[in-house]
Structure formats: structure tokens, C-alpha cells
C-alpha positions as CSV (number, residue, x, y, z in Angstrom):
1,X,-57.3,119.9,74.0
2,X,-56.4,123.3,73.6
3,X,-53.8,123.6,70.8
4,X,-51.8,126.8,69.6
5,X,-49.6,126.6,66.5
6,X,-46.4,128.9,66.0
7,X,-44.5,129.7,62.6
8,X,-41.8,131.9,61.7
9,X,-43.5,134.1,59.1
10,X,-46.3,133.6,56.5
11,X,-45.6,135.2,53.2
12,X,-45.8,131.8,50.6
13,X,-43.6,128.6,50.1
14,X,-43.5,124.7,51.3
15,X,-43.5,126.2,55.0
16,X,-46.4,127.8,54.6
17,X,-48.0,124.4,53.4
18,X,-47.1,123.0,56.3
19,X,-49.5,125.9,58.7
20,X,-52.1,124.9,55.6
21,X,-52.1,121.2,57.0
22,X,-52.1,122.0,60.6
23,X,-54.8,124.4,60.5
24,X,-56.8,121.7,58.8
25,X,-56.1,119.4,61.7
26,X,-56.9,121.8,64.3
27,X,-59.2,124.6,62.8
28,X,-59.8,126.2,65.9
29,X,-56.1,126.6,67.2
30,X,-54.6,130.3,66.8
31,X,-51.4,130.8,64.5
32,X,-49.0,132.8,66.0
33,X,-46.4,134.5,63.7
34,X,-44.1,137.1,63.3
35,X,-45.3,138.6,60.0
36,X,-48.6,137.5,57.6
37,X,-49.7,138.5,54.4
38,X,-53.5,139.4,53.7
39,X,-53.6,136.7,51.3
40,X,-52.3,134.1,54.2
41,X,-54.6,135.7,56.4
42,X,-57.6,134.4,54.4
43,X,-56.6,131.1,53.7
44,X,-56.0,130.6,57.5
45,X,-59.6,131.6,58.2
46,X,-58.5,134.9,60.4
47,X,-57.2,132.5,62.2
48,X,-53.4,134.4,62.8
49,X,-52.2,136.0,65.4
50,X,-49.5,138.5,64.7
51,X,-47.9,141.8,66.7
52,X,-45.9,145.0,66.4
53,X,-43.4,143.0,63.7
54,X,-46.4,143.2,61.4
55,X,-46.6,146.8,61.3
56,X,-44.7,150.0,59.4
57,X,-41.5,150.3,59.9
58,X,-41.0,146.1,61.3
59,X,-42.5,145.1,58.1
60,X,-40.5,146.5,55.5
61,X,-37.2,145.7,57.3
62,X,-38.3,142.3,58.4
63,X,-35.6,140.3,57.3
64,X,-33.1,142.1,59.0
65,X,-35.0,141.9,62.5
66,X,-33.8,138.6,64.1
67,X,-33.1,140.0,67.6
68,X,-37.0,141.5,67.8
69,X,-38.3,138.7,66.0
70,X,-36.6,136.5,68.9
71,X,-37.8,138.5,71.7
72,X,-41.4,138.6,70.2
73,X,-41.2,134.9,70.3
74,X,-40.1,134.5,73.8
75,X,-42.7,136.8,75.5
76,X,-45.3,134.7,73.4
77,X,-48.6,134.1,76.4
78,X,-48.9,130.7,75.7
79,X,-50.3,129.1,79.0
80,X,-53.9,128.8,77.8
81,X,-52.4,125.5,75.6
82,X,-52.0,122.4,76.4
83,X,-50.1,121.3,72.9
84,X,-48.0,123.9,70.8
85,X,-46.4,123.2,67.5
86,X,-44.1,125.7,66.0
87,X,-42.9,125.4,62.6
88,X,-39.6,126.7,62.1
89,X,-36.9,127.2,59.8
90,X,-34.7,130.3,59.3
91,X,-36.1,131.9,61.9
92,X,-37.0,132.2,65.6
93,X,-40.4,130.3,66.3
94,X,-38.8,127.4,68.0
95,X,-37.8,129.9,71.1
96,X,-40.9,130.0,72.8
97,X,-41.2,130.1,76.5
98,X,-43.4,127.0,77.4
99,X,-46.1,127.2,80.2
100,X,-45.8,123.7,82.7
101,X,-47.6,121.1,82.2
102,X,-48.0,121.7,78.4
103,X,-46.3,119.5,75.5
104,X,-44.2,121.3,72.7
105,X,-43.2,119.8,69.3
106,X,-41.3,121.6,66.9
107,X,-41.6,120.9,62.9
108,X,-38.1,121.9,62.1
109,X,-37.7,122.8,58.4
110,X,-33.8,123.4,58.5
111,X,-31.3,124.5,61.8
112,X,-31.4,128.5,61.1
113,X,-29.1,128.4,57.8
114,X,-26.9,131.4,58.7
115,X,-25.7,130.5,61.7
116,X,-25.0,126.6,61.1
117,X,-24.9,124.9,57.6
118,X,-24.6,127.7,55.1
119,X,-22.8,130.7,57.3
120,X,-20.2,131.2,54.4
121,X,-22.8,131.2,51.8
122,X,-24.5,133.9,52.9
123,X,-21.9,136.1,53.9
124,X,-20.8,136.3,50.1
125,X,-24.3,136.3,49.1
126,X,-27.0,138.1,51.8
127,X,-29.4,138.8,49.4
128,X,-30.2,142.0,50.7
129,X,-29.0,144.1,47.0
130,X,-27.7,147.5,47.9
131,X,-28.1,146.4,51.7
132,X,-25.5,143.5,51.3
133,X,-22.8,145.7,53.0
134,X,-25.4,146.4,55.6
135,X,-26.4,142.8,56.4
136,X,-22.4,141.3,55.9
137,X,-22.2,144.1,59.6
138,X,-24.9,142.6,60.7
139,X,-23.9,139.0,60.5
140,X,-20.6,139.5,61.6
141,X,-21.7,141.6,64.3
142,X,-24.8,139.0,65.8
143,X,-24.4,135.5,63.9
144,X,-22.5,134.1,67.3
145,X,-24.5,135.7,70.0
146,X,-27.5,134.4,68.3
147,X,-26.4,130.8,67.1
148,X,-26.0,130.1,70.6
149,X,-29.4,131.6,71.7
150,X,-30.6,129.4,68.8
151,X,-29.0,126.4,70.1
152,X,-30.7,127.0,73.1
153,X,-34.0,127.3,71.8
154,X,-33.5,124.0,69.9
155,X,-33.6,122.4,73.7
156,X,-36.8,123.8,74.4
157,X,-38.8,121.4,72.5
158,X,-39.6,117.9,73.8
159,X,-39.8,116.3,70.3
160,X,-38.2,117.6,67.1
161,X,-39.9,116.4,63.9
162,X,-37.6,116.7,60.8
163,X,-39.2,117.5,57.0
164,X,-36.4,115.1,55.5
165,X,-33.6,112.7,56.2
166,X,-31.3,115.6,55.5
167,X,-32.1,117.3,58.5
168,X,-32.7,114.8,60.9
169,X,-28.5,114.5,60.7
170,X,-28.3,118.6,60.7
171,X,-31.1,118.6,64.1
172,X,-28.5,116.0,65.4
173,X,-25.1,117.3,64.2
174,X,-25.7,121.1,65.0
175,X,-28.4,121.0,68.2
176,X,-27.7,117.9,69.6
177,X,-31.5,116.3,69.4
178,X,-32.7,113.0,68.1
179,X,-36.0,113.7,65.6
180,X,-38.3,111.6,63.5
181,X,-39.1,112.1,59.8
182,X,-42.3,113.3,58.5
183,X,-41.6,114.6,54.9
184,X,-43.9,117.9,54.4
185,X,-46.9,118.2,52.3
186,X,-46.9,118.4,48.4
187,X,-50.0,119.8,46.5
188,X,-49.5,116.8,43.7
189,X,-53.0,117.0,42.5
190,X,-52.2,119.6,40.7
191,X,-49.8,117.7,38.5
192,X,-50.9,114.4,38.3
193,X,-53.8,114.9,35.5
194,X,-51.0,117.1,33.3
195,X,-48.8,113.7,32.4
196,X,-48.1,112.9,29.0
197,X,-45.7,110.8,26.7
198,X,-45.0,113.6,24.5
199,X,-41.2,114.8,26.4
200,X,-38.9,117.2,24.5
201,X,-36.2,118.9,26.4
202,X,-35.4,119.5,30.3
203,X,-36.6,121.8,32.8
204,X,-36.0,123.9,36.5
205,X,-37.7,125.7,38.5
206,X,-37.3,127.8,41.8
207,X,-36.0,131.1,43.1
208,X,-32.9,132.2,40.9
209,X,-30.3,132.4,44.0
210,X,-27.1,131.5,44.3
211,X,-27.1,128.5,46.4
212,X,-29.5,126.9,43.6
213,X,-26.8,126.1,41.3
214,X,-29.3,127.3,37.9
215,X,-25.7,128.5,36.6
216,X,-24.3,124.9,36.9
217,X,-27.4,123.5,34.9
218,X,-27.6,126.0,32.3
219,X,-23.4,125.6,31.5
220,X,-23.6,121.6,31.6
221,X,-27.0,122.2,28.3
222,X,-24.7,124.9,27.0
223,X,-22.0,122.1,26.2
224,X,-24.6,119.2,25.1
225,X,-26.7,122.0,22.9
226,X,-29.9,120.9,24.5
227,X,-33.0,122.6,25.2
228,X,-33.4,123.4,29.1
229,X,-36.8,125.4,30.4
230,X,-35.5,128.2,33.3
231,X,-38.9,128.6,35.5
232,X,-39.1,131.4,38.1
233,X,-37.1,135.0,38.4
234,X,-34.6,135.8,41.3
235,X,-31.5,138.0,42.3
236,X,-29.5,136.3,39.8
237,X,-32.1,136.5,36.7
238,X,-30.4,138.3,34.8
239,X,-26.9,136.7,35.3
240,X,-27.8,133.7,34.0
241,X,-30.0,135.3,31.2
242,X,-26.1,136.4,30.3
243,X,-25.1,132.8,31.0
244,X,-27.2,131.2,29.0
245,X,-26.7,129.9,25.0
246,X,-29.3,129.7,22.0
247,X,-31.1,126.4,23.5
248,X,-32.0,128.1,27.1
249,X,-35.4,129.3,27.5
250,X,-36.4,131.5,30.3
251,X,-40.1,131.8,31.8
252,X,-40.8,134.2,34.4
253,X,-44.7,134.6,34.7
254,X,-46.3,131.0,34.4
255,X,-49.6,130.4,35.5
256,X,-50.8,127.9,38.3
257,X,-52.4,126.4,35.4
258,X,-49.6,126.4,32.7
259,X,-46.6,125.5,35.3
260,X,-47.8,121.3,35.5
261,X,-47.9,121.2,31.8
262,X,-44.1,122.3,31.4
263,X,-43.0,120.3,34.4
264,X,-44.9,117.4,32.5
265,X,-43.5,117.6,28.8
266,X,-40.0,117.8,29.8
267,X,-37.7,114.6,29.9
268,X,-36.5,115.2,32.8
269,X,-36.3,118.0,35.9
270,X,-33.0,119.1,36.7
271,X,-32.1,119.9,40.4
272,X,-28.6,121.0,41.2
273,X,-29.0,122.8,44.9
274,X,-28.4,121.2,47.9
275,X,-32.2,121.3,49.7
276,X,-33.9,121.0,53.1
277,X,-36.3,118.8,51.3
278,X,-37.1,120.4,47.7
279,X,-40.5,120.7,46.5
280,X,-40.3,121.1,43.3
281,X,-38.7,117.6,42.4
282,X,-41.5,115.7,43.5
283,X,-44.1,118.3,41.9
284,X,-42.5,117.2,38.6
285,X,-42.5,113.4,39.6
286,X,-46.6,113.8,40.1
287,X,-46.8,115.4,37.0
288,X,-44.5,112.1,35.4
289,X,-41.6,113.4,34.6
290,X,-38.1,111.8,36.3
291,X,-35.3,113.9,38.4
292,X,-32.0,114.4,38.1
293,X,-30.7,115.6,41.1
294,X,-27.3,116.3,42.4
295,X,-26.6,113.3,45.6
296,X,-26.8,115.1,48.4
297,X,-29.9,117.4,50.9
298,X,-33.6,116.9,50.7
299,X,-33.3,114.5,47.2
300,X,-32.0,111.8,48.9
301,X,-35.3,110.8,50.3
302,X,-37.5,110.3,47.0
303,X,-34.7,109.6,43.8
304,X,-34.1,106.6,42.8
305,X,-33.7,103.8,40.3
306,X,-37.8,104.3,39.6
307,X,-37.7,108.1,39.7
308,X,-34.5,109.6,38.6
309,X,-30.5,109.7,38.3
310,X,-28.0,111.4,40.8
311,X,-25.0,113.4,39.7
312,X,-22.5,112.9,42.1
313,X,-20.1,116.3,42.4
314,X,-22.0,120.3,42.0
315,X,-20.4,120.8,38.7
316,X,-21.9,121.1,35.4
317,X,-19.2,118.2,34.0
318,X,-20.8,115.7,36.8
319,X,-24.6,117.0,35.6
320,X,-23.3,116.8,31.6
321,X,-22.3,113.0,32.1
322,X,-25.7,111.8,33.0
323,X,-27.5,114.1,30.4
324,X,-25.5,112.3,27.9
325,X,-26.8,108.9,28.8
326,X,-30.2,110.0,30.2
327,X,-33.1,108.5,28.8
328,X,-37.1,109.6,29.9
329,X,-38.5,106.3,28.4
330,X,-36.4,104.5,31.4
331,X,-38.9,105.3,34.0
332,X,-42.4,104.5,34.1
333,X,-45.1,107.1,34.2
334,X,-46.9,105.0,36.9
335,X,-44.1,104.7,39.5
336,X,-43.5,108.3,39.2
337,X,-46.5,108.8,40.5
338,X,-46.6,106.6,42.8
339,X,-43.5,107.8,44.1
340,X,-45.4,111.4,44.3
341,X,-48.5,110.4,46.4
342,X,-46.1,109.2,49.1
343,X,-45.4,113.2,49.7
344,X,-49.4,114.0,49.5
345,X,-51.4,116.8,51.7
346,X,-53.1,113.3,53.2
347,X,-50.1,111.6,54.4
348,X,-48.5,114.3,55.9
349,X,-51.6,114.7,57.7
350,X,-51.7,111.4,58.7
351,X,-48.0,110.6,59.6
352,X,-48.0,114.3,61.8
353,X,-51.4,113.6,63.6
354,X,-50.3,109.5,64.1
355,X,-47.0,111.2,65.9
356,X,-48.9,113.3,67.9
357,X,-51.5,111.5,69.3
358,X,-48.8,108.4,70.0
359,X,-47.0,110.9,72.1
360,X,-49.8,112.5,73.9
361,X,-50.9,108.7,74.5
């Protein structure tokens, strides 16, 4: 069977994870994508294939290229494949123009934000710095024409697979497609070994933008005087360095071997955005620490009585209620883990490949 896999871009993140585990599965398939690091390049065995969009000036300007990035898509040759699987998410590598006779599933990470769920959000925040005038034009100008060429694309595939719960409802509310659940992979052997008893404090982690809600967190352990852990860097860094009181710690340059240890000694991670799926949480669950998560996205799917608390409105009063009566010695080590493994590089492997060969069956 000759198999080619598609992906929006390769530069690092859970997407990315998910080519990692396909390119396991098939080894010898090509990887077609818009844009690839060298460091990508390697760990996919020189297996990518990219094009002009990879390239001075596309590169430097790729973000703001979704009309080239769709037509590179669509004039894809694809006919030497009998099974293609694009991976897709805020970008265009669902729109693929398929050859007869072959069989096209697309991994579907979120409908393209911009145009469906989070169109507001981004028109206040592009996240472009002193290009935010630029790209609030540029939305305005092309976020219709091009929702509805990605509404078409979204018909292209046969079968939709979904990364959570979440966005099985968004694949049906916004493109009109039915979709099955495989929750993406989680590298949770990193974590697992790093569990300890000794807990003092909270923490969060992830890309300081807007949408994440750090500011939300950080007022709610203002209030209660507690210690909170900020992990990562972001647009909004140094606001909430501003934000932040006498018990707020900030690191910006942890190690892949210091990050599990501060996941694991915290009572509990904090996670206040609303997320596609959210890798992070369940990172911190392998390394045996519990969530508290606002009720809503990605979270849904792996919080509960065994692994966590919910806040129930994106305030820092909701978040401050259940820090006041939050415990880490109410959850058990064990079923955290537990929990965890459910999300491993293995399952995901074996869930996507039991998919696929029941439909090529």
C-alpha cells in the first residue's frame, strides 16, 4: 500500500507529534508540508517533502501566506497513493485534491481557528507585533472568502478523525461531518520517573498568549498569596511579569530534563485556556501531579474526580474558589498515572492504525 502523509507545517508542538507517530507507522511514506525545520527534517528521516513556501522570502512571511499555502496544497501530485492522511489544524492541509480510487483521512487538530471558533479573538490579538495592523487588513479582507474555501476542503475527506471530544462537536457544528476520537500522542515517559510526594506550590506552563488565560491564574494566587510556577515565554511575558505579586515565579529556559521535576513537585497544574486538546495537563498527570482546569475544550476528556477539579466560569474568582479548598493529598499518585498512559505514543498508535485498517477492511 502506498501511503503519503500531509501536514500543515513542521516547526515543533503536539501536531508535530502526531507526523512523529505516523512516520513510525509508515516509515517509508513521504511527508508533504508547507514549511519544515532542519531539526524536523532529521527526526523525519529526510523523509519531507516541501516546495517554494520553504524558501526566502515564503519562509519569513509564512504566517501571513494562507492563500499560497492553499494553492500549494491543492496542486499537491498525489496519484501515486493509494491512502493519504493529512494532519491539519490552523492551516490548509486538509484541501488536497485526491486522485480516484484512493482513500483520504484527515487527523483534524482544530476547524482553522480564525475563521470559525476564535475569529474575534484574533482580530484583537493577531499576534503578528508591529504587523498587527497589517494582519487585522488581512483578516478582514480574506477571513470569508477563505472560511468558505475551508469549509469546502473539510468535505474532501472521507473520514475525519478528531484529537478530542471538543472538536469532534466543532468538525460537526462548523463543517458539517461526523468524526471519531483518537486523542493524540503524549511523550509521558518523560514524566512518569520524576513523581514525588514532596508538593509545595502550583504551576503552568505553555506559550504566554492571550487566549491562555496565565493573567487569570496569576490574579486568582495574587489574592490567596500562594506560590504559582509561570513556565514558558510568549507575547505577553512581560505583561504578566507586571501582573504578577511577590509569590509568582517566572521560568523561561527549563531544560527537557528540569521541566518533569517542576511539573512533579507542584500540588497541582493550573489550566485556565480553553484547548483543542492540551498537552501539557496530562504531561503533569504522568509526572503525578492533579489538574485544575477550567470546564470546558480539550480537559474535558481526561479531568476528573481521580485526576483533578474544574472551575466552572474563565475568571480568577471561579479558579480562587477551588484553590481555597484544593487538596494534592486527594488524588492518588497511581491513578494519575494511570490516567496518563491512556494518552501514550502506543495507544495513539494503536487506536489510529486499528481505525485505519477497519476502514480499509
Amino acid at each position: 500500500m502506498r501511503v503519503a502523509i500531509v501536514h500543515d507545517w513542521l516547526y515543533g508542538g503536539g501536531a508535530e507529534r502526531v507526523i512523529q507517530q505516523l512516520h513510525e507507522l509508515y516509515p517509508e511514506a513521504p511527508i508533504y508540508t508547507s514549511y519544515c525545520t532542519d531539526e524536523w527534517k532529521k527526526r523525519l528521516d529526510g523523509k519531507v517533502v516541501t516546495g517554494y513556501l520553504q524558501y526566502w522570502p515564503f519562509n519569513k512571511l509564512r504566517r501571513m501566506l494562507p492563500v499560497l499555502r492553499v494553492f500549494w496544497f491543492r496542486n499537491l501530485d498525489l496519484t501515486a497513493y493509494d491512502l493519504i492522511i493529512s494532519s491539519s489544524g490552523n492551516g490548509e492541509a486538509k484541501d488536497l485534491n485526491i486522485p480516484e480510487g484512493a482513500m483520504y483521512m484527515c487527523y483534524c487538530h482544530a476547524p482553522t481557528h480564525y475563521y470559525w471558533r476564535s475569529y474575534d479573538q484574533y482580530m484583537k490579538y493577531p499576534g503578528f507585533g508591529i504587523f498587527n495592523p497589517l494582519a487585522r487588513l488581512g483578516m478582514k479582507l480574506l477571513a470569508g472568502p477563505l472560511k468558505k474555501e475551508d469549509y469546502k476542503a473539510a468535505q474532501k475527506p472521507k473520514y475525519f478523525i478528531a484529537n478530542s471530544s471538543f472538536i469532534k462537536k466543532e468538525i460537526k457544528q462548523f463543517y458539517k461531518r461526523d468524526s471519531v476520537v483518537v486523542h493524540p500522542p503524549v511523550a509521558i515517559e518523560r514524566f512518569i520517573n520524576a513523581a514525588t510526594k514532596d508538593k509545595k506550590g502550583f504551576v503552568t506552563v505553555g506559550r504566554q498568549v492571550a487566549y491562555k488565560r496565565f493573567d487569570l491564574i496569576i490574579d486568582a494566587c495574587n489574592e490567596l498569596q500562594i506560590p504559582l510556577t509561570v513556565i514558558g515565554r510568549g507575547p505577553e511575558h512581560k505583561n504578566l511579569v507586571k501582573l504578577a505579586g511577590p509569590t509568582i515565579t517566572f521560568k523561561t529556559d527549563l531544560t527537557d530534563e528540569q521541566m518533569p521535576k517542576e511539573l512533579a513537585k507542584a500540588e497541582a497544574f493550573i489550566f485556565a485556556a480553553v484547548e483543542d486538546f492540551g498537552v501539557a495537563p496530562v504531561e503533569a498527570m504522568a509526572a503525578g501531579t492533579a489538574v485544575i482546569a477550567y470546564k470546558d475544550g480539550g480537559a474535558l476528556d481526561y479531568v476528573n474526580k481521580d485526576t483533578g477539579s474544574f472551575f466552572t466560569e474563565q475568571t480568577a474568582q471561579s479558579l480562587s474558589e477551588v484553590l481555597k479548598t484544593f487538596s494534592a493529598k486527594d488524588f492518588d499518585t497511581n491513578k494519575l498515572q494511570k490516567q496518563a498512559a491512556y494518552f501514550s505514543d502506543d495507544m495513539f498508535k494503536a487506536h489510529i492504525q486499528s481505525f485505519i485498517d477497519s476502514k480499509l477492511s
